[in-house]
N, C-alpha and C positions, 0 to 999 in steps of 0.2 A: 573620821576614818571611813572610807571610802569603803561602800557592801564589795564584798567579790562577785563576778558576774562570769555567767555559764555555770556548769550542775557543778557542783559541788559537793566533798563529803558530808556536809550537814544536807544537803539536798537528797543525797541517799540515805540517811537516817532517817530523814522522814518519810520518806516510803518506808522505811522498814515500822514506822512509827504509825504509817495508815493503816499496813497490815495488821500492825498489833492491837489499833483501835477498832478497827472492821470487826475481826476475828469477838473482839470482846464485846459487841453486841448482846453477841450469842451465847455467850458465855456467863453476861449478868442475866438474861433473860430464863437462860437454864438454871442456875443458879437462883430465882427469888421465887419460883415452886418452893421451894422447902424455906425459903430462909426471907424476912420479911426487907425491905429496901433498905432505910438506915439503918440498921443491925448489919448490913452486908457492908455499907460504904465503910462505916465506923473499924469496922474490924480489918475489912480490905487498906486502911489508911494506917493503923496501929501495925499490920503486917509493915508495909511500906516504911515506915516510920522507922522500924528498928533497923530494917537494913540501911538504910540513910545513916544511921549511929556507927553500924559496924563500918560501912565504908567509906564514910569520912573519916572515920579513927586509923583508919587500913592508909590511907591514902593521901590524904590532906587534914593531919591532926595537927599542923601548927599555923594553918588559916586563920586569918581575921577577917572580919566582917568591920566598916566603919558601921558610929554608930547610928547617923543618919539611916545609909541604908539596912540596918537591922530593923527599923523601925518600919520603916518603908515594906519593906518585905514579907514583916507578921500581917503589916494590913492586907498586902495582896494576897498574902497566904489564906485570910478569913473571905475575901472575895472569889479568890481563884480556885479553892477547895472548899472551905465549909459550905458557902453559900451555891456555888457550882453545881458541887458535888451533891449538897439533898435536893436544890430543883432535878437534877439529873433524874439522880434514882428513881424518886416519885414521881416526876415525870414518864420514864422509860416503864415505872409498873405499869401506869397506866394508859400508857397507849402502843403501838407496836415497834417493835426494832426497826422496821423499814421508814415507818412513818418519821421516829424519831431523828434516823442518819439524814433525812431529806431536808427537816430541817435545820440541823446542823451543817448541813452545805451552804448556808448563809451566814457563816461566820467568817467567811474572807472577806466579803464583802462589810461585813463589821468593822473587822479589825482594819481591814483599808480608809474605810469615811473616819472612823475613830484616830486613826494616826495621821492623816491628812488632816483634820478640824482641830487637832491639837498642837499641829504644827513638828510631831516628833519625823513622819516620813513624807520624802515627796518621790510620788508614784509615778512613773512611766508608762506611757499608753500601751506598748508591750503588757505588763502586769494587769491594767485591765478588762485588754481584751483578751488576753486568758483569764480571767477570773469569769467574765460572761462567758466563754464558752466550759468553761468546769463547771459552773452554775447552771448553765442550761442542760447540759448535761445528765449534772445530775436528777432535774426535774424529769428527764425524759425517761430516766432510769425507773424512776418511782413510779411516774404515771402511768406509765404500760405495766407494772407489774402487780399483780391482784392483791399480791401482799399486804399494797400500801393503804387498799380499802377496808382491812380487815383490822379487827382487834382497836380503833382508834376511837381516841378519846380528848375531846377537844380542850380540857382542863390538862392533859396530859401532855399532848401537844405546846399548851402553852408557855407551860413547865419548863418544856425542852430551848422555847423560846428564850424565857429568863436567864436560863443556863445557858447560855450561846452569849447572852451580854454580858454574865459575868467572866466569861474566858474570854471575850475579848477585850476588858476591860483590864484582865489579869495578863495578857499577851501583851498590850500595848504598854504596859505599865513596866513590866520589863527593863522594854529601852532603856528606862530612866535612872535603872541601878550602874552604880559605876563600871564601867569596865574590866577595873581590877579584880570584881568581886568570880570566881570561878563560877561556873555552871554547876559544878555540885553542890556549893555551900547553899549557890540558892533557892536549888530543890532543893537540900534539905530543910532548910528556916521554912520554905513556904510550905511543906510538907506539915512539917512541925506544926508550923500555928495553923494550918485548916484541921489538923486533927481533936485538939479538944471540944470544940464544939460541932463536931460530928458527933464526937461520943458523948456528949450530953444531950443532943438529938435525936440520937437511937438506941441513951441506954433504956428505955420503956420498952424496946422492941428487943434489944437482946435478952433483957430477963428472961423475953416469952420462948429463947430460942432454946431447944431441946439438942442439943449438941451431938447426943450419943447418937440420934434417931438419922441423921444428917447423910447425904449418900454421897459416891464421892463421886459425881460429875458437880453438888455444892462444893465441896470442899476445893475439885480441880479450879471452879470459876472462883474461888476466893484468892487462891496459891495465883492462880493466872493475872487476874484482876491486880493484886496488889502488889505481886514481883515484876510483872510485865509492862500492865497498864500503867499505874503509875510507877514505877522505880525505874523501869527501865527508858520506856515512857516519855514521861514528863522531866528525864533527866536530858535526854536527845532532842527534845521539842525546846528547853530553854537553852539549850547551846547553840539552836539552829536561829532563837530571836536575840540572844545575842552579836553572834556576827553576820547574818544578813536581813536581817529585821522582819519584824512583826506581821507585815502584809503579805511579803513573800514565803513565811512559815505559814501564816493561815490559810497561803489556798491548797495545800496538800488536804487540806479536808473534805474537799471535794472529792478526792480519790476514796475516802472511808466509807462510802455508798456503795461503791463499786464493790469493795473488798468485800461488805458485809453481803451481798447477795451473792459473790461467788465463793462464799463459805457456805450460806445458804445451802447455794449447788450444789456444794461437794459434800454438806454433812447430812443432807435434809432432803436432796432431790427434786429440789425446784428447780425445776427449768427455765432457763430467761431466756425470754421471747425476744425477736428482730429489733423493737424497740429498744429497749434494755441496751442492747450489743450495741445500737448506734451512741445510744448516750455514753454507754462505758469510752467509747472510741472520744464522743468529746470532751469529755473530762480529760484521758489521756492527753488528749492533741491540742487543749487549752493548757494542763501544767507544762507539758513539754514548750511551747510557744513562749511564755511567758519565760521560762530557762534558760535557753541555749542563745540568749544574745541580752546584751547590754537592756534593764529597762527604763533607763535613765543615760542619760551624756552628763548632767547634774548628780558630783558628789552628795550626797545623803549626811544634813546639816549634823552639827555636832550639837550632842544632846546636852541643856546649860545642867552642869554640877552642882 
């Protein structure tokens, strides 16, 4: 089945999906003052979690799942959330937000050599060459802005690294679920299975968490974090690698740089400098390039069942 080509409604979900990830830098960052990293994911995933239940039940309570791909989908679930999800956290505690989004801008380019070496996508030099210019971009973002030298921690950093292979590893993996399978069921199974070993990860850290004492810009970044980021989230990111695939979802990540400093701006009063502005400009003008025209003449192969 042939990707659709030009923006697309999954193409606008995932801006709205950059925003939501940008935004929530700041939000986990705010948020682990008071409350320690796995204690936050764990509980951010069991939020998540239930609402998955209510609204498969609301919506698609008489879905199947085959069993192949149930199987299939716990393990991406344990790669794509448990194992994601704590390099994340403990990564992002310890080094800064900005530092962290910069290198997460190197996740399209994952997810692209990963889908191309496995033979699931074949890429078009269009997608490319917006992927280098969203990628330079966002370096240029980073590099002018003082933020990125501050607060960084090279263990933490590397953290972030890890966690960028396992989402692309959990992106590309995707592809490979049947097509009949909805976009909700599959968030929720992989919802499902990263959540118990979150919480056996962080229950040492939740015992220690004092609940009562908690303030509510913690508790807004939990509510945020776990309705938003992932529910809302990771429910728009796997309908958008379902039908137009994997490399083409992951370079809206490039834009989560962008969004995270001009939240920055507006919540914080950082100014971003000349530099900044031009990188913002080639992020934009690398996603849009890579969009608005065919990046392939070549149907996009059919993935073996």
């Amino acid at each position: 089945m042939p990707r659709p080509d030009g923006f697309t409604r999954y193409d606008a979900g995932l801006l709205l999906v950059a925003l939501i990830w940008g935004a929530n830098f700041s939000a986990i960052k705010y948020a682990l003052a008071e409350m320690p990293p796995l204690a936050f994911s764990a509980v951010r995933f069991i939020l998540a979690s239930v609402l998955f239940w209510v609204v498969v039940r609301l919506l698609e309570p008489r879905s199947r799942v085959p069993a192949k791909d149930l199987r299939f989908l716990i393990g991406l679930g344990v790669v794509g959330n448990t194992a994601y999800q704590a390099a994340f956290m403990i990564g992002l505690d310890r080094t800064s937000a900005t530092n962290s989004s910069l290198i997460m801008a190197s996740m399209p380019v994952m997810v692209a050599l990963l889908a191309t070496t496995t033979g699931i996508e074949r890429l078009g030099r269009r997608l490319w060459i917006g992927m280098v210019l969203a990628v330079a971009g966002v370096v240029l973002v980073i590099a002018t802005g003082s933020a990125s030298r501050a607060g960084a921690d090279r263990i933490g950093d590397l953290l972030i690294l890890v966690a960028c292979a396992c989402w692309a590893v959990f992106t590309v993996g995707l592809r490979r679920v049947d097509r009949g399978v909805s976009p909700l069921r599959v968030t929720e199974i992989t919802t499902y299975a990263g959540t118990p070993g979150l919480l056996l990860i962080g229950w040492p850290e939740l015992r220690q968490v004092r609940w009562d004492q908690l303030g509510a810009g913690t508790w807004f970044g939990l509510l945020y974090s776990g309705i938003l980021a992932i529910g809302v989230a990771y429910l728009l990111w796997n309908a958008a690698v379902k039908h137009i695939g994997g490399s083409r979802t992951a370079i809206y990540n490039s834009v989560i740089p962008v969004v995270a400093l001009a939240v920055a701006w507006l919540a914080l009063g950082e100014q971003p400098g000349p530099g900044q502005g031009v990188g913002a400009a080639l992020v934009i003008t690398g996603v849009l390039y890579s969009r608005f025209r065919p990046m392939t003449r070549s149907p996009m192969p059919v993935v073996p069942e």
